[in-house]
Steps between C-alpha positions, in 0.01 A plus 500: 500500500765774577678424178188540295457855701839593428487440127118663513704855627782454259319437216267818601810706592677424145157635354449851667686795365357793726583689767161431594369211573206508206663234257605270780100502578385488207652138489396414785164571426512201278710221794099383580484362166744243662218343668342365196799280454474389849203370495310580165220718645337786313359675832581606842281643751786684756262461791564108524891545481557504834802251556502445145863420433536678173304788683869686450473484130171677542630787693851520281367794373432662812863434643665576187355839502547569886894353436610827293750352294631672236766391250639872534621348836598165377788730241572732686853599538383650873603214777188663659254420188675147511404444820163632490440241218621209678317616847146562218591150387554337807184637660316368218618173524438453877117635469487260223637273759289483761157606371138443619137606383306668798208528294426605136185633213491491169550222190790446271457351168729357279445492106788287334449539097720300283522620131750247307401657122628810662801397695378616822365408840360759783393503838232750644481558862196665569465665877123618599473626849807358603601586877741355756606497878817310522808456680826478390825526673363571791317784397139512427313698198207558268488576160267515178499415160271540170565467129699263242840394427605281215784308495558360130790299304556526127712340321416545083734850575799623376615397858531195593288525748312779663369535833306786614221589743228808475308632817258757550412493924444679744812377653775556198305718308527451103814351367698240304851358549589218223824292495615386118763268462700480186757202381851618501544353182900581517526331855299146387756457169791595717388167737391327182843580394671399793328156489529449132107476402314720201168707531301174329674276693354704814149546321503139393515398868286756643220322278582173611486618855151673394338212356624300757350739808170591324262371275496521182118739521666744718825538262292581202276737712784673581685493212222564282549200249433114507807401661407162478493467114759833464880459415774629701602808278082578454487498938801764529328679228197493676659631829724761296157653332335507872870688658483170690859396363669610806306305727619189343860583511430568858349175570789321337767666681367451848423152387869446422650694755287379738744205462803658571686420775668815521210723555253543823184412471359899414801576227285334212220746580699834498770455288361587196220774591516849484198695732340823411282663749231743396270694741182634398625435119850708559835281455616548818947560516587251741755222518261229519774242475640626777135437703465161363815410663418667859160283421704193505723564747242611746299183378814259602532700839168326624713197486677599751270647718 
């Protein structure tokens, strides 16, 4: 549990780019959605939550906007704005920590849509009348929430992947913060060169890997052509015309490096990916690699902890 809370505040810290807290909440606004995959319900009343053990989850938003992190303090150069990052961070995670529902009003709903034709999937979280008396760390509160946030994933992009969520409540007001991630195509043929394999080589094995892991329905949903009946050079095609290229070289290179004895277990994933973070549709100038590794580091200190 506290290593799934750690990565929950560094994956949230690598997102916000504010002095204010707003995009860090705005995300957060969208952590309930978690609860669908806990359990696959589509409605919560907040009033029967009481020692609910995901009842944190529900009130992540609540803490995350009462923690006042801001990724102005994570960079800063100030060993005072360091500190008042980790201390923001810390608090967070021990409210997270040791959390209980005093009582609660209001339903949550959660709308999962998947749309394969047009390489995406969302996640509404919809909050009417939500209110909550908690305590966490020791301390306890009430707070209030009303309006949508969408968390969605789309992948027939120019990125390889982007992830993004959308809010409008009372609690983060209106705002979007989306994560793309691009293949660093010069960092994948360096490895490819370094292990002495071609790009079709890679794609070759990516779609034995593919066909393999799904079936064959699924492929041609996604691909958009009858990958059962469909030759190899008419599949990358396929992909190529749908900017869905990338995500097979992807898929082939953590499928081969996953094999590799000289890298962790994470290296595969972030290698070869190259974040850009936008807030409320702006390109945001941030060393986002530089996040992702504080991410991972702060991920791997729960092992220790």
């Amino acid at each position: 549990m506290k290593k799934i809370i750690l990565l929950a505040i560094a994956v949230l810290m690598a997102f916000s780019v504010s002095a204010a807290a707003e995009p860090f909440v705005t995300l957060s606004t969208a952590v309930p959605g978690l609860l669908y995959a806990v359990d696959g319900r589509s409605e919560y009343d907040v009033s029967a939550q009481y020692g609910y053990p995901a009842g944190n989850i529900i009130a992540f938003p609540f803490l995350a906007e009462d923690s006042g992190l801001s990724l102005d303090d994570i960079l800063s150069d100030s060993l005072v704005g360091q500190g008042r990052a980790f201390w923001d961070a810390l608090m967070l995670y021990v409210a997270l920590d040791d959390f209980s529902v005093v009582d609660g009003r209001g339903v949550i709903r959660l709308s999962p849509m998947m749309d394969f034709e047009g390489g995406s999937a969302s996640l509404a979280v919809s909050y009417d009348g939500v209110s909550m008396l908690y305590r966490a760390g020791g301390w306890t509160d009430s707070a209030d929430i009303d309006g949508v946030s969408v968390a969605e994933a789309s992948w027939r992009t120019d990125p390889l992947l982007t992830l993004s969520v959308s809010a409008d409540t009372t609690l983060s007001g209106k705002g979007s913060v989306e994560l793309s991630f691009y293949l660093d195509e010069d960092m994948l043929d360096s490895y490819l060169g370094f292990i002495g394999a071609s790009r079709d080589e890679l794609r070759a094995y990516a779609m034995e890997i593919a066909s393999y892991e799904l079936p064959a329905d699924l492929i041609s949903l996604i691909a958009g052509i009858d990958a059962g009946s469909a030759s190899f050079e008419d599949v990358v095609g396929a992909l190529d015309e749908h900017k869905m290229l990338d995500i097979l070289d992807f898929i082939g290179f953590v499928a081969i490096a996953s094999d590799d004895s000289r890298l962790s277990e994470t290296d595969p994933f972030l290698m070869c990916l190259v974040p850009v973070l936008s807030v409320d549709g702006k390109a945001v100038d941030v060393d986002m690699k530089r996040l992702m590794k504080d991410a991972v580091r702060l991920a791997g200190l729960a092992d220790i902890m």
